[in-house]
NUNUZA-169698 format. One line per 2 residues: their letters; for each residue x, y, z of C-alpha. Coordinates in steps of 0.05 Angstrom, whole numbers, plus 5000, padded with zeros to 4 digits. Layout:
<nodes>
A	X Y Z | ...
</nodes>
This chain:
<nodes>
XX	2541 2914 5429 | 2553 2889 5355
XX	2506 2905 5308 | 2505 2825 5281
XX	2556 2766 5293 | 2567 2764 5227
XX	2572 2816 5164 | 2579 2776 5094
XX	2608 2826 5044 | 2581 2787 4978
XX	2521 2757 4965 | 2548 2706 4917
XX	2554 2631 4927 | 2599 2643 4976
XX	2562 2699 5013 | 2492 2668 5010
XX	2517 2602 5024 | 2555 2625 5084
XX	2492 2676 5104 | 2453 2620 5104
XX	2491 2573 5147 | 2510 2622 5200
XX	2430 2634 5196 | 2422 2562 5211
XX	2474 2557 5267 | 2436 2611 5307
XX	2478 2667 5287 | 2451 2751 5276
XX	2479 2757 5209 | 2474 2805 5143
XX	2510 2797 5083 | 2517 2856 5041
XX	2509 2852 4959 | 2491 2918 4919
XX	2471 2878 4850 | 2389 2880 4854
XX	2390 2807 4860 | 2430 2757 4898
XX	2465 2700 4880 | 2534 2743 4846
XX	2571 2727 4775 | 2555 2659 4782
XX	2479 2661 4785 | 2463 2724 4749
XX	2514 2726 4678 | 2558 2669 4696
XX	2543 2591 4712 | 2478 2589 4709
XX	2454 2633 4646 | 2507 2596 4605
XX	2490 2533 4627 | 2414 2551 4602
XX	2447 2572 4535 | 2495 2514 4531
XX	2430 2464 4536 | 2388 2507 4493
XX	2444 2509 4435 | 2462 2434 4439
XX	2387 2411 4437 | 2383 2465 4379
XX	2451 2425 4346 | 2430 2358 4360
XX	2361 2371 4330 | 2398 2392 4261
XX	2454 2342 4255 | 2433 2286 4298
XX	2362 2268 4305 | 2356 2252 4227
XX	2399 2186 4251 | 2355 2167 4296
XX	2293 2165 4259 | 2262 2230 4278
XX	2256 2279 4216 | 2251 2364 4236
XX	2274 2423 4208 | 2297 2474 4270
XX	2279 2539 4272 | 2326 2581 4322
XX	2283 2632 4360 | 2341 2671 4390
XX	2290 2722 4438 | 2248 2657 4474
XX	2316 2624 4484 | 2346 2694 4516
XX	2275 2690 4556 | 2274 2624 4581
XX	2349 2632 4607 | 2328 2701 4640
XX	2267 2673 4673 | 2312 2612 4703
XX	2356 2658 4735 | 2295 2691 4756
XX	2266 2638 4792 | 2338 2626 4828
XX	2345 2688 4853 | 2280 2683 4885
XX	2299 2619 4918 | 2359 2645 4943
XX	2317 2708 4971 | 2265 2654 5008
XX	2319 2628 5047 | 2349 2689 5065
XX	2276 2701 5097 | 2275 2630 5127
XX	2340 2636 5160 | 2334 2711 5184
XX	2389 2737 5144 | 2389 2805 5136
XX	2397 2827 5060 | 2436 2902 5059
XX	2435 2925 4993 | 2495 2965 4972
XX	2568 2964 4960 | 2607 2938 5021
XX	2677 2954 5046 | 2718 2953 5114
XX	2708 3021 5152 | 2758 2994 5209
XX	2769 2943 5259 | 2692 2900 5266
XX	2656 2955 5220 | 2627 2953 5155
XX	2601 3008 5112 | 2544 2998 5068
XX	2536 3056 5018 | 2475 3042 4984
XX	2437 3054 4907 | 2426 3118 4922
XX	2490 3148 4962 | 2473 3140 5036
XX	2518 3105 5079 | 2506 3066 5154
XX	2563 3038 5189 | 2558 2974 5216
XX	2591 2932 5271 | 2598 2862 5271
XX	2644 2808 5318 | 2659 2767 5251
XX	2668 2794 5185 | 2675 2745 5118
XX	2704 2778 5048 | 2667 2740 4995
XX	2664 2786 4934 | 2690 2750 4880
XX	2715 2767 4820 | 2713 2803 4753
XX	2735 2780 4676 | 2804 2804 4668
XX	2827 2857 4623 | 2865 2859 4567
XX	2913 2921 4546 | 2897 2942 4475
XX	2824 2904 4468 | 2782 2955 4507
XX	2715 2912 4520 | 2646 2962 4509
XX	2599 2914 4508 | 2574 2922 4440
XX	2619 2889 4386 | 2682 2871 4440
XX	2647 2835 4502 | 2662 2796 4565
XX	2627 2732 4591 | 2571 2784 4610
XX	2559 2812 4545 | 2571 2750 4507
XX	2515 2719 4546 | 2461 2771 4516
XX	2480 2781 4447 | 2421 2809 4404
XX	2434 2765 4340 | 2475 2708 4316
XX	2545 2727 4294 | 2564 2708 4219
XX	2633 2708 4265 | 2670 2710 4332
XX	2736 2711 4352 | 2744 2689 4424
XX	2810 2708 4467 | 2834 2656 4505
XX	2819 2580 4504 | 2802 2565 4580
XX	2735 2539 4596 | 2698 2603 4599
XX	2715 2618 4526 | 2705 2547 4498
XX	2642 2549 4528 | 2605 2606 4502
XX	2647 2600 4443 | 2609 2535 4431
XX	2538 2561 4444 | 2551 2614 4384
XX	2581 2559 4350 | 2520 2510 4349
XX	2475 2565 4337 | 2507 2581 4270
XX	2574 2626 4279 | 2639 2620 4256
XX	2689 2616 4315 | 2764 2616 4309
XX	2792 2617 4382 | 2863 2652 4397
XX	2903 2628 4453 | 2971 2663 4482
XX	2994 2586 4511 | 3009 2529 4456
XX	2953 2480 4485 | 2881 2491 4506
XX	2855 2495 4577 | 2918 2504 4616
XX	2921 2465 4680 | 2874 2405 4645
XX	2904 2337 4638 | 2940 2338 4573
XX	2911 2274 4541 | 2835 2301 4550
XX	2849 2369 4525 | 2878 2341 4462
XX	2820 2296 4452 | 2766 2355 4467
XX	2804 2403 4418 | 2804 2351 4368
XX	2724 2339 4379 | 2716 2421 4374
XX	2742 2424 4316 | 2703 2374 4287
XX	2661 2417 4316 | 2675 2472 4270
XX	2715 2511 4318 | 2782 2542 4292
XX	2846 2550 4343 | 2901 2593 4332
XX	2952 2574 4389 | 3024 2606 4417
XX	2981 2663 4379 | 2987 2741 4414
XX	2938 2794 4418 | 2961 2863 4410
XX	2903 2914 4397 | 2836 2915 4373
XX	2791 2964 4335 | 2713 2959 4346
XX	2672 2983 4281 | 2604 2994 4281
XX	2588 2928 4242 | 2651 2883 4264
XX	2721 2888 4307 | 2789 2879 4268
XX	2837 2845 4321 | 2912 2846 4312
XX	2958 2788 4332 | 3031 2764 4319
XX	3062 2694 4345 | 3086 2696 4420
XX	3155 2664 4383 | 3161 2726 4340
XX	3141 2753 4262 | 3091 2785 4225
XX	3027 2810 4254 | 2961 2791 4225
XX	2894 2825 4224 | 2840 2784 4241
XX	2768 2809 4231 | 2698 2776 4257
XX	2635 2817 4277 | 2643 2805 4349
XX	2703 2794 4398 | 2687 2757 4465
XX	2754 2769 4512 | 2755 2714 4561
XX	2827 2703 4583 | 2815 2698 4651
XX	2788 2728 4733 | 2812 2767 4775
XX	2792 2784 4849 | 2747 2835 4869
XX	2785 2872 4925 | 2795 2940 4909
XX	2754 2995 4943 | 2739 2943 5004
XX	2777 2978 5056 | 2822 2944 5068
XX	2879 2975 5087 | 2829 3003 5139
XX	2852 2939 5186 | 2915 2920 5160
XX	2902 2882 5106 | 2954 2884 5045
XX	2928 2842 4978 | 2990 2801 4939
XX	3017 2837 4873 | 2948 2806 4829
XX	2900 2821 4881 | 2883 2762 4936
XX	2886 2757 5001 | 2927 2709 5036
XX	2890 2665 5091 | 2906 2606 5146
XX	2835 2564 5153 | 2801 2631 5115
XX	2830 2686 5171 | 2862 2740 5148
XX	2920 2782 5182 | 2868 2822 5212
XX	2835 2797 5271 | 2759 2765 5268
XX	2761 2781 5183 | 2759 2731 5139
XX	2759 2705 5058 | 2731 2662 5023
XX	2723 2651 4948 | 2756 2682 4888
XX	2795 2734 4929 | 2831 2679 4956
XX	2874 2627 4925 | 2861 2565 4888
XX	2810 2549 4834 | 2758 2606 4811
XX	2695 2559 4823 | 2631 2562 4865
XX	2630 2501 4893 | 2696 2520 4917
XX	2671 2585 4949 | 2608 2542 4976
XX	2646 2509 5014 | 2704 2554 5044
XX	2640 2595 5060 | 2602 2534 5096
XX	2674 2514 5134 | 2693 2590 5152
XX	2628 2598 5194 | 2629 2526 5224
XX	2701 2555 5239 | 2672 2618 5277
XX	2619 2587 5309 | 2676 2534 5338
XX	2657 2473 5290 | 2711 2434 5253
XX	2700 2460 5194 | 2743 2440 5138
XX	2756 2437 5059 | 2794 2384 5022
XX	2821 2417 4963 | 2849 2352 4931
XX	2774 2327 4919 | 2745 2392 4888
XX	2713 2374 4822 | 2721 2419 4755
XX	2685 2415 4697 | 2680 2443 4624
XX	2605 2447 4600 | 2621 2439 4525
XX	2598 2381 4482 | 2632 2329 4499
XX	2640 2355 4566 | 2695 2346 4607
XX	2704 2331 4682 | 2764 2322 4721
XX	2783 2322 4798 | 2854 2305 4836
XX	2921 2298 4802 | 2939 2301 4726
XX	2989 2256 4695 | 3036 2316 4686
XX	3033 2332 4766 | 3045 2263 4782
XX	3112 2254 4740 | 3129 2323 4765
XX	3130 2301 4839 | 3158 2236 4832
XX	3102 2184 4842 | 3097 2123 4808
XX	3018 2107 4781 | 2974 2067 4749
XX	2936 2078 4694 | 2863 2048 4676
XX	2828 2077 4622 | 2760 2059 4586
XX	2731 2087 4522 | 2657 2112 4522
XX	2653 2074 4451 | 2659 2000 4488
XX	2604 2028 4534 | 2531 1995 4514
XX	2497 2052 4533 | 2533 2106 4499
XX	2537 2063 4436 | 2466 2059 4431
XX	2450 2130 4449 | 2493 2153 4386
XX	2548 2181 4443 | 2603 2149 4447
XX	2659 2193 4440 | 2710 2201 4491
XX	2740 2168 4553 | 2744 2159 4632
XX	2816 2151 4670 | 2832 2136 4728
XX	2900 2154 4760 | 2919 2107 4827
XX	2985 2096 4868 | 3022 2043 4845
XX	3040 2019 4912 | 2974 2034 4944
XX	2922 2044 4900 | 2898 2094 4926
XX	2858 2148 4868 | 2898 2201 4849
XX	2860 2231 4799 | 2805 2215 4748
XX	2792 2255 4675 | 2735 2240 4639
XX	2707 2270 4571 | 2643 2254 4544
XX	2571 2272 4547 | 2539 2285 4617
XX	2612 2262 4643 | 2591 2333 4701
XX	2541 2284 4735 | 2586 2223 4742
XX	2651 2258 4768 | 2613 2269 4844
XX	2623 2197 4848 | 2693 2193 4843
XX	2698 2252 4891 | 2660 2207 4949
XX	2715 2157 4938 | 2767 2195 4940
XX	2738 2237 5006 | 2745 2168 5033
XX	2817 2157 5008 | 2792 2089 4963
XX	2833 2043 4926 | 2813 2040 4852
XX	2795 1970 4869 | 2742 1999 4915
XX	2708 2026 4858 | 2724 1964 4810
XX	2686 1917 4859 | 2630 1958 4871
XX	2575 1941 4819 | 2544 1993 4772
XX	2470 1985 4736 | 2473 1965 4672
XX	2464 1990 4625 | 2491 2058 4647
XX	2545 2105 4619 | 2564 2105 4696
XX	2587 2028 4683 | 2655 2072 4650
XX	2670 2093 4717 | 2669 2026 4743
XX	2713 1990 4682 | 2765 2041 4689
XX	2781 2030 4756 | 2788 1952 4728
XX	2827 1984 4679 | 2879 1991 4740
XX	2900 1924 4739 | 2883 1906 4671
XX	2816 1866 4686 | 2768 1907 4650
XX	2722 1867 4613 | 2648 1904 4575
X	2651 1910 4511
</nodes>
């Protein structure tokens, strides 16, 4: 007999999530993390911490620059060590939460590295060397992934960091270089930023945030660097040397010519993830990653029988929500529920100020396939609301079949633009018609009214001012 129904190796979002579902469906199941708390990257030095930063520093920004307008007078004082705290203890309280349900839903927590030790077994080789092999009729790979590397800029956590180190720095740079302009870069590039260092940005591609609708990343590199932020594009990195008090970077143009020296006093590298599936085992049951490391699935099962992936080993978008769910639908899946995922509705979102939140097609996709569309786009500066909070800057658009209407896409920018987006998601999950959302009223005033006068946008009724 099987030691449990189920062995989660990951205790991220999705390993918990998944632990906890199978928990709730009635299932005997562990899930295996060896980080002394749950919750993976995302929890512990990823989403979460540098959300708590991204707050702290825009507060911090807002009380130098922008309160003064409003009729509040103060003079800021940065405490760097409370605002390291109060992120810390957050994360703190999470992980507890996450280790409550565990308890609730009797899911066993093994603490240790996992990998595949064969067909329905698991080895768990914990902290301090000992190893138990355990069986299980289901098995689910959820663990993740790491910051990839870069040849020539050797990251030691001291003056060249990762998202993990540049999420605990001791002091305020005078300066930063960040490599690589996707989100996770712009974003803790920004919290330094507001908090008083000098950031140039260095990006192999000739745009920022690859993949992002063209129109909004012009418009948020524009606000950055308003911002203060400096971007050196179609720009290659080709070595760095750390120093005790600084790192001196070296990069040429990807078109060709001379090589520059760049120095700051800390490098973050951020140009990218990569999955998390070497030492797992698994060529112990068959299982043979692509060339870059993930796994290839149909509905989450792998070529070996009753194993499974979910997450950032597999492919798609790096984002947990996206594991949350694969996890939630793979064990529906085992337990013989339809479970299910609808990748054309998963939201993504970049947590700098203005933020910026997108989910479906981009113009550039739609051209690409063929399909004719309809634009409707409204400005956050005709939005009452926004006006009269002092922000107004940026836009929502909505993309919809010209024939059908149906919503393609939407790509907003502006502040708290991450808590509108869910409603566009709904409609979509429902297939709507932009003149579903055009005809459905909205509070006023709201900067959610944007949303609504988009979608009028459509077919050219929109009408606040």
């Amino acid at each position: 007999m099987a030691d449990y129904d189920l062995i989660i190796i990951g205790g991220g979002p999705g390993g918990y999530n998944g632990a906890i579902r199978a928990g709730q469906l009635g299932l005997k199941v562990a899930c295996v993390e060896m980080r002394e708390t749950l919750g993976g990257t995302c929890l512990n030095v990823g989403c979460i911490p540098s959300k708590s930063l991204l707050h702290a520093s825009e507060m911090f920004d807002l009380a130098n620059k922008d309160f003064a307008g409003l009729g509040i007078e103060v003079t800021p004082k940065l405490n760097l060590p409370t605002m390291m705290k109060q992120k810390t203890d957050s994360v703190g309280q999470l992980t507890k939460g996450i280790e409550f349900l565990f308890k609730k839903n009797k899911v066993d927590w093994l603490k240790g590295a996992g990998r595949l030790a064969g067909p329905g077994k698991v080895e768990v080789i914990a902290a301090d060397g000992s190893k138990a092999i355990l069986e299980a009729k289901s098995i689910i790979i959820a663990s993740g992934s790491r910051p990839s590397p870069l040849p020539g800029v050797a990251v030691d956590q001291q003056r060249i960091v990762d998202s993990t180190g540049a999420l605990a720095l001791p002091e305020v740079p005078g300066s930063m270089i960040v490599i690589g302009a996707g989100v996770i870069g712009l974003e803790l590039g920004s919290v330094w930023r507001r908090l008083g260092a000098k950031v140039t940005v260095v990006e192999f591609l000739d745009r920022i945030t690859p993949g992002l609708d063209q129109e909004t990343a012009k418009t948020l590199q524009r606000s950055l660097t308003r911002q203060g932020m400096a971007f050196k594009l179609s720009a290659k990195v080709t070595g760095a040397t750390a120093r005790p008090d600084g790192v001196d970077l070296t990069v040429e143009p990807v078109a060709g010519g001379a090589s520059e020296t760049l120095s700051a006093d800390y490098v973050l590298l951020a140009i990218g993830r990569q999955p998390v599936t070497d030492h797992l085992g698994l060529e112990t049951v068959g299982i043979v990653p692509d060339k870059r490391g993930f796994i290839e699935t149909d509905h989450f099962a792998t070529s070996a029988p009753g194993v499974y992936a979910v997450g950032d080993v597999t492919h798609g978008l790096m984002l947990a929500h996206k594991a949350e769910d694969e996890a939630v639908a793979c064990v529906e899946i085992i337990t013989g529920r339809a479970g299910h995922v609808n990748y054309d509705v998963i939201p993504n979102v970049i947590y700098t100020f203005p933020e910026v939140a997108c989910v479906g097609k981009t113009e550039e996709e739609l051209k690409a396939e063929g399909v004719a569309y309809k634009v409707g786009k409204f400005a956050f500066t005709a939005n009452s609301r926004a006006k009269v909070n002092h922000e107004a800057e940026g836009f929502v658009k909505v993309l919809a079949d010209a024939a059908t209407d149906r919503i393609l896409g939407v790509h907003m920018i502006g502040p708290d633009v991450s808590e509108m987006i869910g409603e566009y998601c709904v409609a979509m999950e429902f297939s709507a018609a932009s003149e579903d959302v055009a005809r459905t009223c909205h509070p006023h005033p709201t900067r959610s009214e944007a949303l609504r006068q988009a979608a009028m946008g459509v077919e050219g009724w929109t009408m606040q001012s």
